[in-house]
C-alpha positions, 0 to 999 in steps of 0.5 A, a space after each residue: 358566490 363561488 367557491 374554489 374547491 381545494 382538492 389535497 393529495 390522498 394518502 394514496 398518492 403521498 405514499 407513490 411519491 414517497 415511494 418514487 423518492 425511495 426507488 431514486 434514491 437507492 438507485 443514486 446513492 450506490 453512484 454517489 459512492 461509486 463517484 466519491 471512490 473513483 476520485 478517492 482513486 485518482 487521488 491517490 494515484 496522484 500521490 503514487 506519482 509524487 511518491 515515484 517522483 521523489 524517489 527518482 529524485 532521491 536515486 538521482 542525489 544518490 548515484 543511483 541507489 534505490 530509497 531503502 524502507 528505514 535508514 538508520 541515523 547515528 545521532 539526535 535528530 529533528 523529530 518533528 520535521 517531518 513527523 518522526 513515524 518510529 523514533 530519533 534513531 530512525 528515518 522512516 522512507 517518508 521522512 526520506 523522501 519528505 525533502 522532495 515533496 515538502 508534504 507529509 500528507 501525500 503518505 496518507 491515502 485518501 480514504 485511510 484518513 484512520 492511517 496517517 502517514 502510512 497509506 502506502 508501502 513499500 516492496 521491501 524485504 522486512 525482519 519477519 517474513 522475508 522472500 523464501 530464500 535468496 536469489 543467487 543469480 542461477 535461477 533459484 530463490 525468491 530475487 531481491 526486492 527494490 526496497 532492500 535494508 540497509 541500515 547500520 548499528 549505532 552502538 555495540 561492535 560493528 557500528 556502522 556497519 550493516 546487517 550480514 545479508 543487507 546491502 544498497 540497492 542500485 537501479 541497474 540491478 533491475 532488469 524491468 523497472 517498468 515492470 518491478 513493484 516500488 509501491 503500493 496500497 498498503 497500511 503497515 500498522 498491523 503485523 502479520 506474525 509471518 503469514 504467507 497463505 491468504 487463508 491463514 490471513 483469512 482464518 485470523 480475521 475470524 478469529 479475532 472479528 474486533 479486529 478484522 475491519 482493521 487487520 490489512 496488508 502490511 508493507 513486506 513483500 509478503 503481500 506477494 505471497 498472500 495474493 498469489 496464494 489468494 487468487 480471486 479470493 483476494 478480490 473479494 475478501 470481505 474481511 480483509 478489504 486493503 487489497 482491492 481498496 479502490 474498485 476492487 483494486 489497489 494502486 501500484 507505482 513501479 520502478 520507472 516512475 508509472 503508476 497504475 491500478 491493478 486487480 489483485 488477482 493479476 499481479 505476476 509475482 515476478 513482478 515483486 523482485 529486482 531479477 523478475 524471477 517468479 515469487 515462490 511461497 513457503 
């Protein structure tokens, strides 16, 4: 009577095959991240767009003044639609240009799911680190930003009235829409305490290392400083990610509506204001 002979693998030969398995995977999974990132990034350039678009709509109702960061609102308001991001007295852009969108997500990048609602900045002159000094039309000081405050006092002397130096925007003021920065990637939720050279940032993120995977750009203009400051250093920081968030880069709407993913390092700080003047740092 014959016998089939079974012949079983060695250990030899489960080992090369594990081994085979290993090299595959570890040459897979970098292109597997590499493809979920790169539609992370179509994304969210997706909702750049929407962004862009609802703001032009926005200027459109508004005889052409520019969405400002915050409006300022005199009386009680709805706070739950849209979500109410600072407090009842307050109108967030997001909430400003919700009507247009009827989305509150499209604020939320696709991979800072952590940041609800503030994926996104705005090229804006804030309270605490604004451009180094004024433009004055004669070639001096740091120009106007699109997203300039303009809010009023709900109580006290002068309510209604802005804030001296704050003043609506309009579109005509700026003299390259295609090259003017609206937006961009950003998460405004930590405040920077008023740095403007990417090394001090660099130096914080040191110093407090609990707190470094999460200590990003916030949304002022004064992301302009620490990336001209920063220079290639800002491509490949890797304590403070937020700058090239998307392959080394980061997504920017601009003025006319066009959005686009540019590298740190070649952002012209020309780019950051309404008169296209270079963007000094202090």
């Amino acid at each position: 009577m014959l016998r089939r002979s079974i012949r079983a693998f060695t250990l030899i030969e489960l080992l090369v095959v594990i081994a085979i398995i290993a090299i595959l995977a570890a040459i897979l999974f970098p292109v597997f991240a590499q493809a979920r990132n790169a539609a992370r990034k179509t994304s969210d350039l997706s909702n750049m767009k929407q962004i862009l678009n609802a703001a032009t709509m926005y200027t459109q109702d508004y005889d052409e003044v520019l969405c400002g960061p915050a409006l300022r609102v005199c009386q009680t308001i709805d706070v739950a639609s849209p979500p109410n991001l600072w407090n009842g007295r307050w109108r967030t852009w997001p909430e400003l240009l919700y009507p247009y969108v009827k989305n509150m997500d499209i604020f939320t990048s696709p991979n800072r799911a952590d940041s609800p609602y503030y994926g996104y900045g705005m090229n804006v002159n804030s309270s605490n680190d604004d451009f180094p000094t004024a433009w004055d039309g004669a070639g001096n000081g740091g120009g106007t930003p699109p997203g300039n405050w303009n809010n009023g006092h709900c109580v006290g002397a002068g309510v209604g009235a802005t804030s001296p130096g704050q003043s609506a925007v309009h579109l005509a003021a700026s003299v390259a829409p295609s090259t003017t920065i609206y937006f961009h990637n950003s998460n405004s939720t930590i405040y920077q305490e008023g740095l403007n050279k990417w090394a001090d940032l660099e130096a914080l993120a040191v110093t407090l290392p609990g707190e470094a995977a999460s200590l990003e750009i916030d949304g002022s203009e004064t992301i302009a400083q620490l990336l001209l400051t920063g220079g290639s250093a800002v491509d490949n920081s890797v304590r403070i990610k937020e700058p090239h968030r998307f392959s080394g880069g980061l997504n920017i709407g601009f003025l006319d509506s066009h959005a686009k993913w540019h590298k740190p390092s070649s952002i012209k700080g020309e780019w950051w204001s309404l008169e296209q003047v270079p963007q000094g740092v202090e």
